[in-house]
C-alpha positions, 0 to 999 in steps of 0.5 A, a space after each residue: 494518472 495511476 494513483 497510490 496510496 501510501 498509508 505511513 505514520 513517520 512524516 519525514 519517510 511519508 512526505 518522502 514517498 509522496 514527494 517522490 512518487 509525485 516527481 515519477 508521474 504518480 498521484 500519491 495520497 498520504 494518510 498517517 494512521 491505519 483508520 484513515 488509510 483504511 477508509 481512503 483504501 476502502 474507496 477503491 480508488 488506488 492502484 496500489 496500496 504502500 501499506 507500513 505494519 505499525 501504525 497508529 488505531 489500526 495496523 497493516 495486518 488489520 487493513 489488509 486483512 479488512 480489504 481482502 475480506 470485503 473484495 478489494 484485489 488493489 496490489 499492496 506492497 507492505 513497506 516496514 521495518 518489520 524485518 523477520 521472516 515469521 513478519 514477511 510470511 505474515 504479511 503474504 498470507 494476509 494477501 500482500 502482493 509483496 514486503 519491502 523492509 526499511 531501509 529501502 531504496 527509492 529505485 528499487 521501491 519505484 521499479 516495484 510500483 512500476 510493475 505493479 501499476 503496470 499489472 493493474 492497469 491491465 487487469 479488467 475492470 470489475 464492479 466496485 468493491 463492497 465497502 467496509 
Protein backbone atom coordinates (compact mmCIF):
# COMPACT_ATOMS: atom_id res chain seq x y z
CA UNK A 1 0.00 0.00 0.00
CA UNK A 2 1.65 3.50 -1.06
CA UNK A 3 1.77 5.82 1.77
CA UNK A 4 1.16 9.78 1.81
CA UNK A 5 1.58 12.18 3.94
CA UNK A 6 -0.08 15.06 4.16
CA UNK A 7 1.21 17.98 6.33
CA UNK A 8 -2.29 20.41 6.72
CA UNK A 9 -3.03 22.74 10.07
CA UNK A 10 -6.92 23.38 9.21
CA UNK A 11 -8.64 20.05 10.58
CA UNK A 12 -11.70 19.87 8.71
CA UNK A 13 -9.51 20.05 4.88
CA UNK A 14 -6.89 17.54 6.72
CA UNK A 15 -9.14 14.87 8.02
CA UNK A 16 -10.80 15.29 4.62
CA UNK A 17 -7.94 14.37 2.78
CA UNK A 18 -6.98 11.33 5.22
CA UNK A 19 -10.26 10.37 5.04
CA UNK A 20 -10.56 10.10 1.41
CA UNK A 21 -7.35 9.26 0.57
CA UNK A 22 -7.90 6.04 2.85
CA UNK A 23 -11.25 5.40 1.09
CA UNK A 24 -8.58 5.44 -2.75
CA UNK A 25 -6.73 2.67 -1.21
CA UNK A 26 -3.87 4.91 0.46
CA UNK A 27 -2.02 5.05 3.82
CA UNK A 28 -2.51 8.62 4.70
CA UNK A 29 -0.54 10.24 7.63
CA UNK A 30 -1.80 13.45 8.96
CA UNK A 31 0.46 15.97 10.76
CA UNK A 32 -0.98 19.38 11.57
CA UNK A 33 2.08 21.83 12.10
CA UNK A 34 5.36 21.89 9.75
CA UNK A 35 7.54 20.47 12.92
CA UNK A 36 6.11 17.37 13.07
CA UNK A 37 5.28 16.67 9.28
CA UNK A 38 9.14 17.46 8.82
CA UNK A 39 10.19 14.79 11.33
CA UNK A 40 7.46 12.39 9.72
CA UNK A 41 8.78 13.50 5.90
CA UNK A 42 12.45 13.01 7.20
CA UNK A 43 11.95 9.37 7.78
CA UNK A 44 11.39 8.58 4.16
CA UNK A 45 8.88 6.63 4.35
CA UNK A 46 6.31 8.34 1.90
CA UNK A 47 5.75 8.19 -1.49
CA UNK A 48 4.23 11.58 -1.64
CA UNK A 49 4.41 14.56 0.32
CA UNK A 50 0.80 16.82 0.35
CA UNK A 51 2.52 19.69 1.78
CA UNK A 52 0.11 23.06 2.69
CA UNK A 53 2.54 26.62 2.70
CA UNK A 54 1.07 28.00 6.08
CA UNK A 55 1.80 26.18 8.58
CA UNK A 56 2.37 26.50 12.32
CA UNK A 57 6.41 26.39 13.71
CA UNK A 58 7.65 25.58 10.51
CA UNK A 59 6.43 26.57 6.83
CA UNK A 60 6.29 24.37 3.65
CA UNK A 61 8.78 26.59 2.09
CA UNK A 62 11.26 25.64 5.25
CA UNK A 63 10.21 21.75 4.90
CA UNK A 64 11.00 21.30 1.32
CA UNK A 65 13.56 23.19 1.54
CA UNK A 66 14.85 21.00 4.67
CA UNK A 67 14.17 17.63 2.28
CA UNK A 68 15.60 18.51 -0.93
CA UNK A 69 19.09 19.72 1.11
CA UNK A 70 19.40 16.68 3.14
CA UNK A 71 18.63 14.21 -0.09
CA UNK A 72 14.98 13.40 -0.11
CA UNK A 73 13.66 12.93 -3.80
CA UNK A 74 9.63 11.83 -2.40
CA UNK A 75 7.36 13.84 -4.77
CA UNK A 76 5.69 16.78 -2.94
CA UNK A 77 2.60 18.50 -4.37
CA UNK A 78 2.10 21.70 -2.34
CA UNK A 79 -1.74 22.02 -1.55
CA UNK A 80 -2.47 26.20 -0.44
CA UNK A 81 -4.21 28.58 -0.89
CA UNK A 82 -1.24 30.68 -1.81
CA UNK A 83 -2.70 31.40 -4.95
CA UNK A 84 -0.31 34.18 -6.89
CA UNK A 85 2.19 33.44 -9.51
CA UNK A 86 5.53 34.66 -7.49
CA UNK A 87 4.03 31.62 -4.62
CA UNK A 88 3.85 29.04 -7.34
CA UNK A 89 7.30 29.53 -8.75
CA UNK A 90 8.46 29.62 -5.28
CA UNK A 91 7.32 26.62 -4.59
CA UNK A 92 8.93 24.87 -7.67
CA UNK A 93 12.24 26.35 -7.57
CA UNK A 94 12.33 24.97 -4.00
CA UNK A 95 11.72 21.51 -5.63
CA UNK A 96 7.84 21.06 -5.56
CA UNK A 97 6.91 18.41 -8.16
CA UNK A 98 3.83 20.37 -8.36
CA UNK A 99 1.16 23.36 -6.50
CA UNK A 100 -2.45 22.87 -6.51
CA UNK A 101 -4.56 25.89 -4.93
CA UNK A 102 -7.55 25.64 -2.81
CA UNK A 103 -10.09 25.59 -3.71
CA UNK A 104 -9.39 22.11 -5.35
CA UNK A 105 -11.13 19.51 -6.24
CA UNK A 106 -10.88 15.98 -4.83
CA UNK A 107 -10.72 14.19 -8.42
CA UNK A 108 -8.50 16.12 -9.71
CA UNK A 109 -6.16 16.06 -6.32
CA UNK A 110 -6.72 12.06 -6.52
CA UNK A 111 -5.53 11.96 -10.55
CA UNK A 112 -2.25 13.76 -9.47
CA UNK A 113 -1.43 11.51 -6.38
CA UNK A 114 -1.92 8.69 -9.10
CA UNK A 115 0.29 9.84 -11.04
CA UNK A 116 2.66 10.65 -8.75
CA UNK A 117 2.56 7.37 -6.80
CA UNK A 118 2.76 5.55 -9.93
CA UNK A 119 6.22 7.71 -10.94
CA UNK A 120 7.65 6.74 -7.49
CA UNK A 121 6.96 3.23 -7.53
CA UNK A 122 8.65 2.93 -10.28
CA UNK A 123 11.78 4.79 -9.49
CA UNK A 124 15.04 2.35 -8.17
CA UNK A 125 15.04 2.03 -4.85
CA UNK A 126 18.27 4.29 -3.34
CA UNK A 127 19.86 4.16 0.01
CA UNK A 128 18.06 6.10 2.74
CA UNK A 129 18.17 9.68 2.93
CA UNK A 130 20.31 11.43 5.51
CA UNK A 131 18.40 12.66 8.33
CA UNK A 132 17.69 16.09 8.93
Amino acid sequence: MQRILIVEDEQKTGRYLQQGLVEEGYQADLFNNGRDGLGAASKGQYDLIILDVMLPFLDGWQIISALRESGHEEPVLFLTAKDNVRDKVKGLELGADDYLIKPFDFTELVARVRTYCAGHARRPQQSAPSPI
